[in-house]
C-alpha positions in Angstrom: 73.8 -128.7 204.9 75.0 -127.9 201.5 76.6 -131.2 199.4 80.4 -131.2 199.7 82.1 -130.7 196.3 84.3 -133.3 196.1 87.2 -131.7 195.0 87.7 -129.8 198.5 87.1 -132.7 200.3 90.7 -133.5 202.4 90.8 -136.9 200.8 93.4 -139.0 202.5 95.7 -138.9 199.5 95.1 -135.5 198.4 96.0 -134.4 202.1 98.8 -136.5 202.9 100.5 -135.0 199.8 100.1 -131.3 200.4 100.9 -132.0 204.1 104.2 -133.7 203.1 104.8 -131.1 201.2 104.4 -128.5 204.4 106.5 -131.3 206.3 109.2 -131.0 204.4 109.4 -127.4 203.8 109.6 -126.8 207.4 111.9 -129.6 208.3 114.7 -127.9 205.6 113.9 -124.3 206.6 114.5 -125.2 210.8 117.8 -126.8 209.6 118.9 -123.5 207.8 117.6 -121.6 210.5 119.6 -123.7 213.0 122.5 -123.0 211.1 122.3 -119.8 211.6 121.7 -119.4 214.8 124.7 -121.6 215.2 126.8 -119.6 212.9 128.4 -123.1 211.1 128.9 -124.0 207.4 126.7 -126.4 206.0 127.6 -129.8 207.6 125.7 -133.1 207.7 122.6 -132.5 209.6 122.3 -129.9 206.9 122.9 -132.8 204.9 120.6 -135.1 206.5 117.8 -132.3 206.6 118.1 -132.1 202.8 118.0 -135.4 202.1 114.9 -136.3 204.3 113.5 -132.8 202.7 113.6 -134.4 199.3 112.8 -138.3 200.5 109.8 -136.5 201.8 108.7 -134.6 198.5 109.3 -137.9 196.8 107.1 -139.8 199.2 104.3 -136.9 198.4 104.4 -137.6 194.7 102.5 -140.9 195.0 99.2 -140.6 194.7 98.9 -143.4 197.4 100.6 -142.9 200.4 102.4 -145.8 201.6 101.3 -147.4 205.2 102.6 -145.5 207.8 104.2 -142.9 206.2 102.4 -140.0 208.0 104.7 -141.8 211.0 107.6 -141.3 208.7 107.4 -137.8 208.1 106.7 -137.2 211.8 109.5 -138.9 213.0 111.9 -137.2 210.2 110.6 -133.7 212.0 110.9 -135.2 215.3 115.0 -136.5 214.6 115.5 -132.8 213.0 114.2 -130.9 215.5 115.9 -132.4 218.1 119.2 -133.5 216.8 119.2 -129.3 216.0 118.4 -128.5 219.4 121.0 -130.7 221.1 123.5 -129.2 217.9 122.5 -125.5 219.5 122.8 -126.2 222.6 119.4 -126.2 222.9 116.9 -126.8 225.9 116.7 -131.0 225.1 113.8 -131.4 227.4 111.6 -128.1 225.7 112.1 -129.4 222.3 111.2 -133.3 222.9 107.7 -131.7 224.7 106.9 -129.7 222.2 107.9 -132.6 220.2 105.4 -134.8 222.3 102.9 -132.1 222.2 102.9 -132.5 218.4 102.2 -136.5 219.0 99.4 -135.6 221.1 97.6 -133.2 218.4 98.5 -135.8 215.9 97.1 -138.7 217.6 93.3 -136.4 218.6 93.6 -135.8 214.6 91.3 -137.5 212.1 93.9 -140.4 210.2 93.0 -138.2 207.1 94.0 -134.7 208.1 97.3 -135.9 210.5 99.7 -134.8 207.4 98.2 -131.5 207.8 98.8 -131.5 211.2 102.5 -132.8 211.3 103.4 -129.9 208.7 102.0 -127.4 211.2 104.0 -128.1 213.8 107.3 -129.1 211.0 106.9 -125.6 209.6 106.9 -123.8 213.3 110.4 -123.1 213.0 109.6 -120.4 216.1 110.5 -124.0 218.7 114.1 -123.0 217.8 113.6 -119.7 220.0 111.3 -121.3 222.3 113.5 -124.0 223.4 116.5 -122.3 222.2 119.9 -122.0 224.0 119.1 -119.5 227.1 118.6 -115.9 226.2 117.6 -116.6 222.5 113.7 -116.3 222.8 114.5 -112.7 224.3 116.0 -111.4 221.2 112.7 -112.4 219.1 110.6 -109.3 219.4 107.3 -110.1 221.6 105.6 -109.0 218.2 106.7 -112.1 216.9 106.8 -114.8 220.2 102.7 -113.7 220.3 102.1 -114.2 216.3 103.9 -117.2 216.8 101.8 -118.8 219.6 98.7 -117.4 218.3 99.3 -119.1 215.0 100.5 -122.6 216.1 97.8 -122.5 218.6 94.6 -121.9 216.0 96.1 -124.3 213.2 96.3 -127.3 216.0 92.9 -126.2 217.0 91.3 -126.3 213.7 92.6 -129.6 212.2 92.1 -131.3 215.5 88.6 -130.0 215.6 86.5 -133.2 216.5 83.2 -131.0 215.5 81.4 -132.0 211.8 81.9 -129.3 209.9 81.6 -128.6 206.1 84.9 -129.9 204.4 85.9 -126.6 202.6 85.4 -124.7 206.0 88.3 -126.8 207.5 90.3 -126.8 204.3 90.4 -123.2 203.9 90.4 -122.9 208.1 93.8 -125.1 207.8 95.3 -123.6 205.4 95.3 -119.9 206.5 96.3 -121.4 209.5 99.5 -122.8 208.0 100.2 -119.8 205.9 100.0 -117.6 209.2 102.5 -120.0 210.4 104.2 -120.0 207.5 104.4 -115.5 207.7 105.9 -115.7 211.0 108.7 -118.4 210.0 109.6 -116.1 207.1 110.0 -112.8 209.5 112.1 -115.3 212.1 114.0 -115.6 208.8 114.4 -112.4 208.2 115.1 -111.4 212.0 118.4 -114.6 211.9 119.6 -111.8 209.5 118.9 -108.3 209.5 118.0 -106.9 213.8 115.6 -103.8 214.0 115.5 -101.0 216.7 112.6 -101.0 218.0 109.0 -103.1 216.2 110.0 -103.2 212.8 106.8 -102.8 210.5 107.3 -106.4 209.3 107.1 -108.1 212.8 104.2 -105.8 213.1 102.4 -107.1 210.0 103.2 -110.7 211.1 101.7 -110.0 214.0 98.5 -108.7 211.9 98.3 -111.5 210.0 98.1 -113.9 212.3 95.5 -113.0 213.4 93.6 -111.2 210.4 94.0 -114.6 208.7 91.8 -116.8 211.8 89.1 -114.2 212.0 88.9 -113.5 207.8 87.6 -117.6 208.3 84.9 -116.6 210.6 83.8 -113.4 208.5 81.2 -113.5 206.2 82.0 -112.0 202.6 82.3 -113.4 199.0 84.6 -116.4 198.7 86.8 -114.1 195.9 87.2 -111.0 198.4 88.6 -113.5 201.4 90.9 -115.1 199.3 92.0 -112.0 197.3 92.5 -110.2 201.4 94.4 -113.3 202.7 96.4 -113.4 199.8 97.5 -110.2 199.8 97.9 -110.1 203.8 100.6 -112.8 203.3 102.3 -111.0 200.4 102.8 -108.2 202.2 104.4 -109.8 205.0 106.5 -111.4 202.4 107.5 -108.3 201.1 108.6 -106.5 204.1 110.9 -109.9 205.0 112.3 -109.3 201.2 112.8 -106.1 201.4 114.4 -106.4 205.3 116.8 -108.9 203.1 117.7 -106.3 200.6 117.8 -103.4 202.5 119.8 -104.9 205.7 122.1 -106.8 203.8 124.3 -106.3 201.0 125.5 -108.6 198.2 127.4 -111.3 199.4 127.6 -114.4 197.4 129.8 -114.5 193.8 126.5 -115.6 191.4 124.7 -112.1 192.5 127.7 -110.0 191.7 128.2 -112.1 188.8 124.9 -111.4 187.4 125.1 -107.9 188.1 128.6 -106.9 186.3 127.9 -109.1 183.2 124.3 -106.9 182.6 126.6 -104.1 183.0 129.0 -105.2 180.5 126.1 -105.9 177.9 124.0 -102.7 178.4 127.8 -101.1 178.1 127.7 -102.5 174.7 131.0 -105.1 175.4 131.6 -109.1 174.6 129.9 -110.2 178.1 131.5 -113.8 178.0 134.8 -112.2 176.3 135.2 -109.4 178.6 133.6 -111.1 182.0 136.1 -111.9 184.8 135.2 -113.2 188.7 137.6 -111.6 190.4 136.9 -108.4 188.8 133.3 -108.6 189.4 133.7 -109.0 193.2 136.0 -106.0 193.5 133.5 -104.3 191.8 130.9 -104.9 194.6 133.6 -104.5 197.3 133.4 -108.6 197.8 136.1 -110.8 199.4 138.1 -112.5 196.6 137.6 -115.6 198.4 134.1 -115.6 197.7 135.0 -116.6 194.1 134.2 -120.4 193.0 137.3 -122.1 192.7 138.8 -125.1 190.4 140.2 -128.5 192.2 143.8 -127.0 191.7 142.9 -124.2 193.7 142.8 -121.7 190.5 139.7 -119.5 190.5 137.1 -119.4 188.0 136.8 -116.2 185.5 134.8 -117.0 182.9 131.1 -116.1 183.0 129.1 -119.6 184.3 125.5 -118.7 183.4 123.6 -119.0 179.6 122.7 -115.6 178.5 119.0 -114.5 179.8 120.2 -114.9 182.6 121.7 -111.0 182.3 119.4 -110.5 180.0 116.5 -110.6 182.5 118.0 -107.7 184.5 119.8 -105.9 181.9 116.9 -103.2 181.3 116.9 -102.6 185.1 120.4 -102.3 185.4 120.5 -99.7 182.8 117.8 -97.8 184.3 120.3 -97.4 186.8 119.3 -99.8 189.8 121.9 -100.9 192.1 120.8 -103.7 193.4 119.4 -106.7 191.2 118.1 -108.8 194.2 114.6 -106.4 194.1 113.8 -107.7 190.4 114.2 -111.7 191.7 112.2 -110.3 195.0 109.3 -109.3 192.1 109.6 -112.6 190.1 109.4 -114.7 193.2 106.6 -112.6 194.0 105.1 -113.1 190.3 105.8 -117.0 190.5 103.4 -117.1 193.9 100.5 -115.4 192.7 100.6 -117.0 189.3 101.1 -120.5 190.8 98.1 -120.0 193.4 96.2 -118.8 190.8 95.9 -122.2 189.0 95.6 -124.2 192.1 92.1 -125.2 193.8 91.0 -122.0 196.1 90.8 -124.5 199.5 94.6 -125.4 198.3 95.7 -122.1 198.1 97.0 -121.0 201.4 99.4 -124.0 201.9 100.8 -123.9 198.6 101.7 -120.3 199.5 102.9 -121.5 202.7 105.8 -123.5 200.4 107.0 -120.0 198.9 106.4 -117.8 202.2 108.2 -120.1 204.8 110.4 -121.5 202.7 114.1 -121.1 204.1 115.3 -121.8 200.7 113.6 -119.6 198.7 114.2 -116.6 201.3 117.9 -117.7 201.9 118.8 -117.9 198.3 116.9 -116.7 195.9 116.2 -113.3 197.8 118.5 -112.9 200.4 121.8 -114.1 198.0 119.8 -113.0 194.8 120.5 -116.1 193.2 118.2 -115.9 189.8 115.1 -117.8 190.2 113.8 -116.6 186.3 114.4 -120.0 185.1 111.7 -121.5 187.7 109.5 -118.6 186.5 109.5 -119.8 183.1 109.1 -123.5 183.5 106.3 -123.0 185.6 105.0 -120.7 182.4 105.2 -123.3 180.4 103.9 -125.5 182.4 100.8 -123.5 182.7 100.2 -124.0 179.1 101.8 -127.2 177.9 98.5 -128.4 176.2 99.5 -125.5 173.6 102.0 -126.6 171.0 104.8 -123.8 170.7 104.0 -121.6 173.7 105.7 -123.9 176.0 108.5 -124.2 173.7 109.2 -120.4 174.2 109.2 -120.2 178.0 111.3 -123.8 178.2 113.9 -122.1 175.9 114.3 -118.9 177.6 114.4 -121.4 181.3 117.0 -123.6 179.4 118.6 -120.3 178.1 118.5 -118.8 181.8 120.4 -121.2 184.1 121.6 -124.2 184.4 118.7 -126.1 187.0 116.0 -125.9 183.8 118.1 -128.6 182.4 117.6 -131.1 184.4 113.4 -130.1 184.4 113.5 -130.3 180.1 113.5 -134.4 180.4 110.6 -134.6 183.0 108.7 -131.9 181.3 108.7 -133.5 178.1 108.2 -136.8 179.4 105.4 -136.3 180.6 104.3 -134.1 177.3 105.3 -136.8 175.1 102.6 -139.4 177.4 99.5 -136.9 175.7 101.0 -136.5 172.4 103.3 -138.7 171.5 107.0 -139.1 171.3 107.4 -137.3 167.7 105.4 -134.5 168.4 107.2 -134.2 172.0 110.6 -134.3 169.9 109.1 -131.7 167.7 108.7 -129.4 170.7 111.7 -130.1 173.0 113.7 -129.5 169.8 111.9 -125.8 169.7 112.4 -124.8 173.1 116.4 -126.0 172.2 116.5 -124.0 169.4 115.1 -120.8 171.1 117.9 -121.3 173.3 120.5 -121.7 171.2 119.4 -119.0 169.4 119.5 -117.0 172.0 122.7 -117.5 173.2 124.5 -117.9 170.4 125.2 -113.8 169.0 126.8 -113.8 172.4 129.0 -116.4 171.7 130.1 -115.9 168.5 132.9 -113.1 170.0 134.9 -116.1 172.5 132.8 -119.6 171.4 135.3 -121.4 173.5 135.1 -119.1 176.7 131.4 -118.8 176.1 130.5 -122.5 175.8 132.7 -123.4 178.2 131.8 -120.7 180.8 127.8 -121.9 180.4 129.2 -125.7 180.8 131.2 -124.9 183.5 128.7 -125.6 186.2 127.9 -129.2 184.6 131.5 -130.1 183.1 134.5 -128.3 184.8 136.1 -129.6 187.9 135.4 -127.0 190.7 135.3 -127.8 194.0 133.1 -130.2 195.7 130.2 -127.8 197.6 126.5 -128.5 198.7 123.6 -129.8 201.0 123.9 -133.3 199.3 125.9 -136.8 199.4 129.3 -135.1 199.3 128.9 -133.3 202.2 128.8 -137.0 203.9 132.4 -137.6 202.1 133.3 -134.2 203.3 132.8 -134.6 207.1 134.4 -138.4 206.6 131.3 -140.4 207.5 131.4 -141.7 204.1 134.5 -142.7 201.6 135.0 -139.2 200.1 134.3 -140.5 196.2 136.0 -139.0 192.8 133.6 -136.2 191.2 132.9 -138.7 188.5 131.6 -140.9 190.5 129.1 -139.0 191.9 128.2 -137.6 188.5 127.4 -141.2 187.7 125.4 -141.5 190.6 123.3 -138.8 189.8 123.2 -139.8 186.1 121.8 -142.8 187.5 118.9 -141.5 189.7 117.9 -139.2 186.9 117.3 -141.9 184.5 116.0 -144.4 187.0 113.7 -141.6 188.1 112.3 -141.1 184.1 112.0 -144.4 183.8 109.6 -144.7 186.5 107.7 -142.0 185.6 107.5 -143.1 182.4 105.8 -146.6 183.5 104.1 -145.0 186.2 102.3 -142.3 185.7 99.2 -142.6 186.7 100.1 -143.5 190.5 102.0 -140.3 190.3 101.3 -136.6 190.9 103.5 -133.7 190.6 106.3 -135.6 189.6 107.6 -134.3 186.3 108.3 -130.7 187.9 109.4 -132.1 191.6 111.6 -135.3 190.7 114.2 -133.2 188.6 115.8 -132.2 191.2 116.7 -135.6 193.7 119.3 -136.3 191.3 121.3 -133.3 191.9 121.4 -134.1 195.6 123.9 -137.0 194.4 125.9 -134.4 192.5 129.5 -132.9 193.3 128.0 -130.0 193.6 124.5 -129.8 195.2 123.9 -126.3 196.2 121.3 -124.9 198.2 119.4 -122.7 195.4 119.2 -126.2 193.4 115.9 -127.6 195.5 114.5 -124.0 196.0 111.3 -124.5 193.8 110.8 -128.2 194.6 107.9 -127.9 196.8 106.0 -125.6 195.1 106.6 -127.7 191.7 105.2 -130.7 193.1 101.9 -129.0 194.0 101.5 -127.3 190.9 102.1 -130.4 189.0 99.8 -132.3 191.1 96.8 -132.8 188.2 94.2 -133.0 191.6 95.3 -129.5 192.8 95.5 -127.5 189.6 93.1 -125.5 187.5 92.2 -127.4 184.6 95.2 -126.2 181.9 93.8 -124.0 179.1 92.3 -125.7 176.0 94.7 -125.9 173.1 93.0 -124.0 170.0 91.1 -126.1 167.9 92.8 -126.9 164.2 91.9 -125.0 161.8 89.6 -126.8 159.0 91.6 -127.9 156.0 91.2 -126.0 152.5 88.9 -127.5 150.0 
C-alpha cells in the first residue's frame, strides 16, 4: 500500500475545521430556506442561525479544536433544524429522527472524520421537504427527492466506512460526496424560488451529479481529468440554479437597480453621484418605492451609497446593451470558485466548493438579488498573491474602491501582512492599495464632493434604519433592550479590535482568520445584512495556510549597481 502523503491525511484539526466550515454553511442556508418556505421577514431564529453560523466559523479558525466541540456544532444543527421545523409547522417527530439518525452516523464515525460527518447531514437542507409541513415534499420534483437521498445516503456511507482504506481515497470520496449534497441544496434553492413545468434541466443535472460524482471515485483515470470532470459537473449544476435565478426572477432589491442605473448614468457620460437618485432608479426598473433604504426620520435615501468600481465593474456590459447585471456577478462568483479551488489542496477541493454551491447566502444574495460580490473577488486576488509587494495593493484598492464590506477585510489583511514583513513595509502597502482607491474614486467626486463622500459613507456613517440577521434583530423582536445605533457601532468597534488584537498575539494557533474574522463584527452592527457574511466560509478555507497552495514566490531583488 502506497505511503500516505501527509498532507491528505484527515488530521483531526485539519478535519474538524473544513467540517465546521460545511456545518455552518448548512446550518445558515436551512434557516433561509426555512424562511422561505415560511414566507416571514428575517426574525430571530434567522438571527440565532447567523450568529451560531459565524460562532461556528470562529470555532473553525483555531487550529486546535477545543474539547467537545464537534458536540457543539452538532447540537447548533440539531436546535436549528428543529426549532425551524416546529417554526414551519413541520413533522416534529421526522425532523428529531433524522436528527437522531445523524447521532447514530456520527457516533459509528472515526473521532477524526465526525466534523465531516455532522456537515453532511447540516448541509442536507432537503430534511426541510422531507419532514416538511404536509404536502411540501410533493412539490419537490422526484428528480430532486432521489438526488437528494442518493447523496445523503453515499456521504454517510463513506465517512462512516469502518474499512482501512488509503486516506486520500476517503478524502476525495467525502468530499464529492458533500459537494453532491451541496448541488442538490443549491437546486432546492433555486426551486423555493423559481417552479418549472415539467423536469427542469437543472433538477435533471442534479440528479446527474449525484450520482456522476460517487461512481467518478470508483473510476480509474488520471487524478487531473477526475477532478477537472467533478468540477465542472458541479458548475454546471451551479449554473443552471443561477441562471433559473436570473431568468425566473426579476430585480427586486434597491442595491441591484442601484447598481444598474448609476453604470447607465456613467456610460451616458453624466456626474453619476451628482445626477443618481433612489427613487428614480427603482421607477426605472418598475420597483416598489418602498423598496428604497430609508433614514430614521422616515426620509428616503437618494444619493448613490457605493464607491465607484462598483459601476465601474459592469459599466462595459451595460453599454453593450445587457439588461440584466445579475449574469456578470453570476460569472464572477463563478470566477471566484474556480480560482479559489484552484489554490486549495486537490483532496480539499470538493468541500470548499461545497461552501460556494450550497451556500444559501451566496445564491440568495449575491445571485438571486445581484448584490456585487466584485469586492470579495478582488481580495481574494490579493490574497493569492500577497507575498508580492504592489500586486496586492492593486486588487485591495479596487475591493476598497468597490464596496463597502472590503473595509473591514483591509485591517486583517494587512495584519497579518505586516507579521511577514514588518509593520513599515505593511504601512507602505496598505497606504497603496488606499491611494489606488482614492484615486479612483476621486474624478468622480470632484462634480458633488459632499454628495459623493457622503453617499459612499452613507452605509458606515448615516442613520438609516436599523436592518439585518445580527444583534439588532434581538432588539427588534423585544427579547433584548432595543439599544441606540451608537451603541451597537461601539459594540462592533469593539469586537473588531478585540478580534485584531488576538490575531495579532495569536497567530500561529490560528488558520484562516485574517480573511474570515472581518466579518463577526458586523453581526454587532445596526445594520448587518445578509450579503455581509456571504464569502465568510469560503475565506476561512482559503486562508487556512494547511489547505492552500503554497503562494507564488515574490521575485527576487534585483542586484544592486556597482
Amino acid at each position: 500500500m502506497p505511503t500516505a502523503d501527509r498532507r491528505t491525511e484527515p488530521r483531526r484539526g485539519l478535519a474538524a475545521r473544513v467540517g465546521f466550515i460545511v456545518a455552518a454553511t448548512g446550518i445558515v442556508s436551512a434557516a433561509i430556506d426555512r424562511q422561505a418556505i415560511a414566507g416571514v421577514t428575517p426574525d430571530v431564529p434567522m438571527a440565532v442561525a447567523f450568529g451560531l453560523f459565524l460562532a461556528i466559523i470562529l470555532m473553525a479558525t483555531f487550529r486546535r479544536p477545543m474539547p467537545g466541540s464537534t458536540w457543539i456544532v452538532f447540537l447548533a444543527f440539531a436546535l436549528m433544524y428543529v426549532v425551524q421545523a416546529v417554526d414551519i409547522h413541520a413533522n416534529v417527530e421526522g425532523i428529531l429522527s433524522y436528527v437522531l439518525f445523524a447521532l447514530g452516523a456520527v457516533l459509528i464515525t472515526a473521532p477524526h472524520l465526525r466534523p465531516l460527518m455532522v456537515g453532511a447531514f447540516a448541509l442536507w437542507t432537503a430534511a426541510l421537504w422531507v419532514y416538511g409541513p404536509t404536502g411540501l415534499i410533493d412539490e419537490l420534483p422526484i428528480p430532486i427527492r432521489i438526488a437528494a437521498i442518493v447523496a445523503l445516503a453515499w456521504t454517510v456511507v463513506v465517512i462512516a466506512d469502518p474499512r482501512r482504506m488509503h486516506p486520500s481515497d476517503r478524502l476525495r470520496r467525502a468530499g464529492y460526496g458533500v459537494l453532491a449534497i451541496a448541488c442538490v441544496t443549491g437546486s432546492i434553492a433555486r426551486h423555493l424560488v423559481v417552479h418549472s413545468v415539467g423536469i427542469a434541466p437543472g433538477e435533471a443535472i442534479a440528479l446527474v451529479v449525484s450520482v456522476a460524482l460517487p461512481a467518478l471515485t470508483y473510476i480509474r483515470m488520471p487524478a487531473p481529468r477526475r477532478e477537472v470532470i467533478a468540477t465542472g459537473l458541479a458548475l454546471a449544476a451551479f449554473a443552471f440554479t443561477c441562471v433559473a435565478f436570473i431568468v425566473g426572477k426579476s430585480y427586486h432589491v434597491d442595491a441591484v437597480a442601484a447598481e444598474h442605473r448609476a453604470a447607465e448614468l456613467f456610460v451616458s457620460g453624466k456626474d453619476v453621484y451628482g445626477t443618481f437618485d433612489l427613487p428614480e432608479a427603482l421607477a426605472r426598473f418598475n420597483l416598489d418605492p418602498e423598496l428604497a433604504t430609508h433614514l430614521l426620520n422616515g426620509d428616503v435615501v437618494h444619493t448613490y451609497n457605493y464607491p465607484a468600481v462598483s459601476f465601474l465593474v459592469i459599466a462595459p456590459f451595460v453599454a453593450l446593451g445587457l439588461g440584466d447585471i445579475r449574469w456578470v456577478y453570476a460569472g464572477e462568483v463563478m470566477l471566484l470558485a474556480v480560482l479559489a479551488i484552484s489554490r486549495i489542496r486537490v483532496p480539499w477541493r470538493p468541500f470548499a466548493l461545497a461552501t460556494v454551491i450550497g451556500n444559501g447566502i451566496i445564491a440568495r444574495q449575491w445571485i438571486l438579488a445581484g448584490i456585487d460580490p466584485s469586492w470579495a473577488l478582488f481580495i481574494f486576488i490579493a490574497w493569492t498573491l500577497r507575498a508580492r509587494r504592489w500586486w496586492p495593493a492593486l486588487f485591495m484598492g479596487l475591493a476598497i474602491a468597490d464596496r463597502q464590506p472590503a473595509w473591514f477585510v483591509a485591517p486583517f489583511f494587512y495584519l497579518a501582512i505586516a507579521r511577514e514583513v514588518g509593520w513599515r513595509e505593511a504601512a507602505r502597502r496598505a497606504a497603496a492599495a488606499l491611494a489606488i482607491a482614492i484615486a479612483i474614486n476621486l474624478p468622480f467626486a470632484l462634480g458633488n464632493p459632499s454628495r459623493a463622500i457622503g453617499g459612499i459613507l452613507a452605509p458606515i456613517f448615516a442613520p438609516f434604519v436599523s436592518n439585518g440577521v445580527g444583534l439588532m434583530r434581538y432588539g427588534e423582536a423585544g427579547v433584548l433592550p432595543q439599544l441606540p445605533r451608537e451603541v451597537y457601532t461601539a459594540i462592533s468597534l469593539l469586537v473588531l479590535v478585540g478580534l485584531l488584537v488576538l490575531l495579532w498575539r495569536r497567530p500561529r494557533s490560528l488558520a484562516g482568520a485574517p480573511l474570515a474574522w472581518p466579518f463577526l463584527p458586523l453581526y454587532f452592527a445596526w445594520r448587518s445584512l445578509q450579503n455581509y457574511f456571504a464569502a465568510a466560509p469560503l475565506f476561512a478555507l482559503v486562508a487556512d495556510e494547511e489547505l492552500e497552495i503554497e503562494p507564488s514566490p515574490a521575485p527576487p531583488p534585483s542586484a544592486p549597481r556597482a
